[in-house]
N, C-alpha and C positions, 0 to 999 in steps of 0.2 A: 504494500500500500504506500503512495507516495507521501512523504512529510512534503509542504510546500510552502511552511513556514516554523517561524518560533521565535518566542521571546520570554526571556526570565527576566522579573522586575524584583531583584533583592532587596533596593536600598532607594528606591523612587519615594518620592514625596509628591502629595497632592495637596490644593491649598484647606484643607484641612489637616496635614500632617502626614506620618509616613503611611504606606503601606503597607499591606500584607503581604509576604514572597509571595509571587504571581505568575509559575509556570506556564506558558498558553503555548500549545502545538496544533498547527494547522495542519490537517490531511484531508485527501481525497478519498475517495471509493468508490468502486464501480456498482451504478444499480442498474441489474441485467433487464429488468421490465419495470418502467416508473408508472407502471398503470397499477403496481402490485405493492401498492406503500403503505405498511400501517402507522396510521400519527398516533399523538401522543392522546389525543380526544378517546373516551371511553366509546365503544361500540352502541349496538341499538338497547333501549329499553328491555330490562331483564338476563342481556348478559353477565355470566361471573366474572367475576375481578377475583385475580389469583397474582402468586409471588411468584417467581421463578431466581433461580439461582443461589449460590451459597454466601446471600447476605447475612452478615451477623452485625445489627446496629450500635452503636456504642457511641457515646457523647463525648470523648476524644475529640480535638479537632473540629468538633461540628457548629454549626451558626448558632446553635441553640446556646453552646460553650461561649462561643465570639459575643452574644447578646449578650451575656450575663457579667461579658470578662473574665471569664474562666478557665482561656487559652492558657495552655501551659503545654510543655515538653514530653513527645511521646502522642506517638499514632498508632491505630490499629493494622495489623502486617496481613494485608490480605493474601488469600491464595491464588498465587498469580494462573496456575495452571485451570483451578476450579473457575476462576472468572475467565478464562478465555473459552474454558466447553459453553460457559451458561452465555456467553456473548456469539458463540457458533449455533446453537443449540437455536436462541433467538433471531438470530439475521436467518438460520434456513425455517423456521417457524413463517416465519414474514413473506419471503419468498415463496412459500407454498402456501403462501393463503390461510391458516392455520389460526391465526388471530384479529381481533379485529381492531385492537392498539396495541402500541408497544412504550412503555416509558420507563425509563431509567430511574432507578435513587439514587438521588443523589444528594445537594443541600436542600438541608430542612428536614431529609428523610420521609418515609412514610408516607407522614401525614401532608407534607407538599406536595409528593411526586402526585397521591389521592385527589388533591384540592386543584393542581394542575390537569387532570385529566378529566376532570367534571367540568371542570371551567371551559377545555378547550371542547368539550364535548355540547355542552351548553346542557348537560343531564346533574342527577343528584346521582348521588350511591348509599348505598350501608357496605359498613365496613368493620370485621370485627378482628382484632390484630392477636387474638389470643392465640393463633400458634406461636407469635414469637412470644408473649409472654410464657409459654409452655417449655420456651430454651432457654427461658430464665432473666427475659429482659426483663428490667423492670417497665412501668409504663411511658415514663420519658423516653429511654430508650425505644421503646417499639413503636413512639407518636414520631421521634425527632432525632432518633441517633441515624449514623450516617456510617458506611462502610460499600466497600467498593463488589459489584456481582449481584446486583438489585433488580429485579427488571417488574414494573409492576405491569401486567396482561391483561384485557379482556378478550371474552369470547364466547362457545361454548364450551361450559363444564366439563365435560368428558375430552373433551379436546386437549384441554387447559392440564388437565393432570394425567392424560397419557404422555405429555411432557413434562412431568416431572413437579407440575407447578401448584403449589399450596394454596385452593382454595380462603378468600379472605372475605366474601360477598357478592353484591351483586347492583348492576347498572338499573335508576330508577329513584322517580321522584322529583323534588326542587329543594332538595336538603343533603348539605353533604355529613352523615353521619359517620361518626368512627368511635367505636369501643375498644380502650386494652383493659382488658380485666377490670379494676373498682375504678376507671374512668373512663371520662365520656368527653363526646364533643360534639354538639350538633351546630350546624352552622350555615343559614339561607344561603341557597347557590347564588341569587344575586348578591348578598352584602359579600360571600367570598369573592366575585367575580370582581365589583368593585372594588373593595381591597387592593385585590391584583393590578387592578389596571393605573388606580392610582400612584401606586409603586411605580409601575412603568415610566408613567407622564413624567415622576420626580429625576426620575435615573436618567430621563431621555436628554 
């Protein structure tokens, strides 16, 4: 795959102050049929939404940490081999029609990749994260930790876990709901959508 770009910013300063190192790699890749693309928008009404890959979240490193000022030394060492099957596993998923989005975790975890994927879908979900509480996240963790081989899926059900992918819910509604164990979070798709877009307007 071509790199066709890059820039590490170590020691850059913005007129608010320094920055955070800021590794950015530009690559290309070849898509064999662009009629065959799943975005990151949640599929039709009533598909499952499932986890794929060997994510393990952990608030290291994460924005949840950077909000709080919490950044400190030491990240989680993902398994490089494990995240390149669940990232092969996913692009031929897509290629074969297999699902009907594909989104990555990434910052925010979980519960953004969830809130970006209803948004970009313009649907609600329910969402209940107790498998990964069942590996021992706590609920911070499994709303907001962050770790690399995440991939959140819709589609159908049988489908979704002949691929290996951990059932979490399902596509439906105007409410983006998410439960980890004794917490909760319900949230109107529009005031999420607005949220988001406000962000954007600030950034842009």
């Amino acid at each position: 795959m071509p790199v066709v770009g890059g820039n590490v910013s170590l020691y850059n300063e913005g007129p608010d102050g320094p920055i955070y190192p800021t590794p950015v790699v530009a690559m290309v890749g070849e898509l064999p049929d662009p009629r065959q693309v799943a975005g990151v928008g949640f599929g039709a009404e009533g598909d499952a939404i499932a986890l794929l890959g060997p994510f393990a979240p952990a608030l290291a490193g994460s924005e949840l940490a950077k909000q709080r000022g919490e950044l400190a030394m030491g990240l989680p060492q993902p398994d490089v081999a494990a995240v390149a099957a669940a990232c092969a596993k996913v692009r031929a998923a897509v290629r074969a029609g297999l699902v009907s989005s594909a989104h990555d975790v990434s910052d925010g975890g979980l519960a953004c990749a969830v809130a970006e994927s209803a948004i970009a879908a313009g649907r609600g979900c329910r969402v209940d994260l107790q498998p990964l509480r069942d590996r021992g996240c706590s609920p911070e963790e499994a709303l907001f930790g962050e770790g690399g081989g995440g991939f959140l899926l819709s589609g159908d059900l049988a489908t979704l876990e002949s691929l290996g992918a951990v059932p979490l819910g399902e596509v439906g509604g105007t409410t983006i709901e998410l439960a980890a164990g004794d917490r909760s979070l319900v949230v109107g798709l529009a005031t999420a959508a607005g949220a988001w877009r406000s962000l954007a307007e600030l950034l842009a």
